[in-house]
N, C-alpha and C positions, 0 to 999 in steps of 0.2 A: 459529464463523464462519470462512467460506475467505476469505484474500484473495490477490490475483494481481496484477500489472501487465504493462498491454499496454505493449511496449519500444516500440510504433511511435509510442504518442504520449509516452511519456516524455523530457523535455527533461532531465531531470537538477539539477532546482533543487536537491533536496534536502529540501524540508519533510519529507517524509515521515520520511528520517533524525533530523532533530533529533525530531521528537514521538514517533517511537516508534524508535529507533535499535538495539533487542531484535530488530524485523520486520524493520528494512527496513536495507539498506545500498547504496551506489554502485558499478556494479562499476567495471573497466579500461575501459569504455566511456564509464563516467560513466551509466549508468542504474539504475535503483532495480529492486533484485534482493530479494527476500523471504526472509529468513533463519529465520523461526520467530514464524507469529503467534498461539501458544499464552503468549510473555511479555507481553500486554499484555491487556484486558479489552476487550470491544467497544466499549467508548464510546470506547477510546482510539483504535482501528484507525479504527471511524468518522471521528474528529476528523481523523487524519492524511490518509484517505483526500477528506474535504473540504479539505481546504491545497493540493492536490495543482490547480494551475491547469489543467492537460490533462485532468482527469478520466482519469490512466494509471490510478488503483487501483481496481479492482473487488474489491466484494465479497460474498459469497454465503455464503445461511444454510447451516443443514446440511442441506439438503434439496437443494442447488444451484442455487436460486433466486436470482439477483439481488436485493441491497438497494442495491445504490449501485456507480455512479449512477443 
C-alpha cells in the first residue's frame, strides 16, 4: 500500500505519529511528512490514516487506486 498526505489539509495533531511513528513524523512546519510505510502492516497505516480528522492521509493500493478516504 502507498500512502501520502495532502500538507494543505494537514493541521498537524499528530495521530498519525503516535499510531504509527515508523511512517509518519512532523516536520519544521508541524505537518505530517511520510518517512517509510513499509514499517507497519496495512491495517496499521489504515487505522492511523482513520485518526487523522482532516482526512490529510491518503492511501492507495498498488495499482494507484484510492482506498481511503
Amino acid at each position: 500500500m502507498k500512502v501520502r498526505v495532502d500538507r494543505e489539509r494537514c493541521r498537524g495533531l499528530g495521530n498519525c505519529v503516535v499510531l504509527a511513528p515508523g511512517v509518519f513524523r512532523l516536520d519544521e512546519t508541524n505537518k505530517a511528512v511520510v518517512t517509510g510505510a513499509a514499517s507497519v502492516d496495512d491495517e496499521r497505516l489504515l487505522e492511523a490514516a482513520e485518526s487523522c480528522p482532516e482526512n490529510a492521509i491518503i492511501l492507495e493500493d498498488d495499482d494507484g487506486r484510492q482506498v481511503y478516504p
